[in-house]
N, C-alpha and C positions, 0 to 999 in steps of 0.2 A: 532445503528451501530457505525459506527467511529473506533473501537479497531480493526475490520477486517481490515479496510483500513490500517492501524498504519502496519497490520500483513505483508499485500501482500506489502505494498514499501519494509520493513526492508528484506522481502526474495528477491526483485529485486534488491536491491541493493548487497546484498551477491553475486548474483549469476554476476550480474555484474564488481562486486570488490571482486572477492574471499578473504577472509582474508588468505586463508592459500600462498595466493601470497604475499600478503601484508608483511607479517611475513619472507620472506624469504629473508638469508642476503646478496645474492649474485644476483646484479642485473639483469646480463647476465642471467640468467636462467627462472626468473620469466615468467610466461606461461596470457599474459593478456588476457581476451575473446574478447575484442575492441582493437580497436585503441587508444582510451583515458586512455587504461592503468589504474593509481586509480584516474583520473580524475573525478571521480564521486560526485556528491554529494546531499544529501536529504533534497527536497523542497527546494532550492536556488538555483540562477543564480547570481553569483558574480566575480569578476575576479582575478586574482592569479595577485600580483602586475609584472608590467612586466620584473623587473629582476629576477623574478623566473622561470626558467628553466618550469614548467609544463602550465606558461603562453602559451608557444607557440603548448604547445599538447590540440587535440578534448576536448569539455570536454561534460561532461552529466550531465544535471539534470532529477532526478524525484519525481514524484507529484503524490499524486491521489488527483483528483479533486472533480465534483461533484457526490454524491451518492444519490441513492434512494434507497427504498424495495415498490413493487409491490407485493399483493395479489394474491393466485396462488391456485387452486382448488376453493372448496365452501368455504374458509377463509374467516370471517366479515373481521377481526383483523389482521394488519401487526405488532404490538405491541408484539404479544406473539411469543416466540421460535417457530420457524419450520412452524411459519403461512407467513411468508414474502420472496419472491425472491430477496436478496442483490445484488445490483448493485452500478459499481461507472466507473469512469474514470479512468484509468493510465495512465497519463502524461509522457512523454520521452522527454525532451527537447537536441535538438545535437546542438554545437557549436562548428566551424572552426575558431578558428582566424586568421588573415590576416594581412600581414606585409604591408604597403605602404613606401613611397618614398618621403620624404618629405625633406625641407632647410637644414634641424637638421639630415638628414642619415638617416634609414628603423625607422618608429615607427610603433609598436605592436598594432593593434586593433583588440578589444572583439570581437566584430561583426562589418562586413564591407561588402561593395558589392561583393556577388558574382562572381567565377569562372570556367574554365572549372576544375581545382585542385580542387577549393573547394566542388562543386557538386559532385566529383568523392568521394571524402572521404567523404561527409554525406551519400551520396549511402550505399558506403561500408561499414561503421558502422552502421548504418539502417539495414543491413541485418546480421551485426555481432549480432546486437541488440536480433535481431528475431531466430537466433540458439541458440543463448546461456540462451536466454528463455525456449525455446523446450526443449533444455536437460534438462532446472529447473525444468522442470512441471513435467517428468520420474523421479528425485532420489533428486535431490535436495529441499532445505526450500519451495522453492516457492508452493511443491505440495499441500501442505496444505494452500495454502493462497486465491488459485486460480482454480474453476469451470471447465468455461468455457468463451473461448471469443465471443464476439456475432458481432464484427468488428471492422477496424481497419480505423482510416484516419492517411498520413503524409502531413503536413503543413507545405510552404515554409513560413518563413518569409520576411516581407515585410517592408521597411522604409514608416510608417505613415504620412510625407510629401510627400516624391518623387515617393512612391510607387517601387520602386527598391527593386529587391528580395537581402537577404542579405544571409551571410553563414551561414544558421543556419536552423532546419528545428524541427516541434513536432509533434509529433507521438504520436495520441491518440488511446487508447486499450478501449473501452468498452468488461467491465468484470464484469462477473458473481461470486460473491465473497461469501463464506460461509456465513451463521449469526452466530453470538456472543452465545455461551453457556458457561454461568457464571459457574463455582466451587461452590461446599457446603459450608455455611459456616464454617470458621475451618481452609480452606487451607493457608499454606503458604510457601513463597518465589513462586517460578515461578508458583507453583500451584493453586496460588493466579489467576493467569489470566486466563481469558475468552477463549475458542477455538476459533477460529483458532491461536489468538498469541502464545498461551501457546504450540502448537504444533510445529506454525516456531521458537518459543525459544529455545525450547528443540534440535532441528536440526541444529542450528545454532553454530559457532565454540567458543567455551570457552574465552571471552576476545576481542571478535571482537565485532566491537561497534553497530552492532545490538542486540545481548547477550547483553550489557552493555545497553541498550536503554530499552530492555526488563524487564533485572532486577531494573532498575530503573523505570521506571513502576508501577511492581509489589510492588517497596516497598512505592511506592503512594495510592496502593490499600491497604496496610495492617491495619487491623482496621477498613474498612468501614463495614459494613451492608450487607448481601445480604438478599433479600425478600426470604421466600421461596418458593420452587414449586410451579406450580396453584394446581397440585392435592392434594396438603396437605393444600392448605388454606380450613377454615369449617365456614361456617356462618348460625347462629341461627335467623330464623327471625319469631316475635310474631305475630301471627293475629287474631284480635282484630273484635271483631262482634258489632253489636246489642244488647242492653238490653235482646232481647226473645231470641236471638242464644244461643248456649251451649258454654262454660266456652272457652276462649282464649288457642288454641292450639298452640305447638308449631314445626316448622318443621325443621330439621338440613338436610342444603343441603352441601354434598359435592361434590367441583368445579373437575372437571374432563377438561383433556386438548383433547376437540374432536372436535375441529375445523378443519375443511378441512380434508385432506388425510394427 
């Protein structure tokens, strides 16, 4: 696994940061699905220095975390295609920064203790979060990236000293995520990738820096190797007797993929 997971952030984050918002030159208009506007960002929690204007807007991280693949029917093997049920994490991290009141005038903090504001807008984005998912999963990249969900926790942050809940809260998605079906060898540029990326690639908008992540990717892939099919590997194997047995036959098996359902 691993390239599904690459697949399902690059479609959450689209569908989070629409590019074709991104792209549009007139501010007043742009249509964001959050609060955090393109506050977004993939696998990093960092902060915007605080004379930047987006310091003081929500902001999002996402992650997927840990993965597994679990054996599903008579499957020996989670190894082979179509024998393994992909799973992983989708991490949502939300953060409210918080102004305090301090010698030097208001100073800008990442994260800070909790309030009734702040709660009110993780809320609200938490559930901005969770619609504009929904619609991903009907027409949008993400429909290829992502199964089904099998649950869901949101987690307050806490300061590790004081234990004080802080403005910030993660929302974890256990999800059910395609597995990886590698291309012939031959293919190239985005055909180069594995399904499910190569499917939220192809979905994704011309130039927007999942497309860009994708094709850069794929031109990492180009040149490598791929094995081929199990039903075309052939293995000849000699066997060999006893002085009185009759002469060393030889038997050619070929591998068939009939593992589980």
């Amino acid at each position: 696994m691993s390239l599904n997971r690459t697949a399902l952030r690059l479609a959450v984050i689209e569908a989070l940061r629409p590019f074709g918002e991104v792209v549009k030159t007139t501010p007043a208009v742009k249509h964001w699905p959050t609060a955090a506007q393109d506050n977004i960002a993939d696998s990093l929690i960092e902060p915007w220095p605080a004379t930047d204007a987006r310091a003081r807007l929500p902001f999002i991280g996402v992650f997927t975390d840990d993965g597994q693949i679990e054996k599903h029917g008579s499957a020996q093997d989670v190894t082979f295609a179509g024998q393994g049920l992909h799973r992983c994490t989708l991490a949502i991290e939300i953060i409210v920064p918080q102004t305090s009141s301090g010698p030097d005038g208001a100073v800008l903090q990442f994260v800070a203790e909790t309030n009734a504001a702040a709660e009110v807008f993780l809320e609200a984005i938490e559930g901005q979060i969770f619609e504009t998912l929904a619609a991903a999963r009907l027409d949008g990249a993400l429909r290829h990236a992502l199964i089904t969900i099998d649950g869901v926790q949101s987690r307050a942050w806490r300061d590790p000293d004081s234990n004080l809940k802080l403005s910030a809260r993660r929302i974890e998605i256990e999800c059910r995520i395609p597995e990886l079906v590698w291309p012939a060898t031959g293919a190239l540029g985005l055909d180069r990738l594995p399904r499910p990326l190569r499917n939220v690639a192809a979905a994704l908008p011309v130039n927007s820096p999942g497309r860009l992540v994708a094709e850069g990717i794929a031109t990492i892939l180009e040149g490598t190797t791929s094995l081929p099919p199990l039903e075309e590997i052939r293995t000849t194997i000699v066997l060999e007797r006893d002085g009185e047995s009759p002469a060393p036959e030889s038997i050619d098996f070929t591998a068939s993929n009939s593992f589980g359902d």
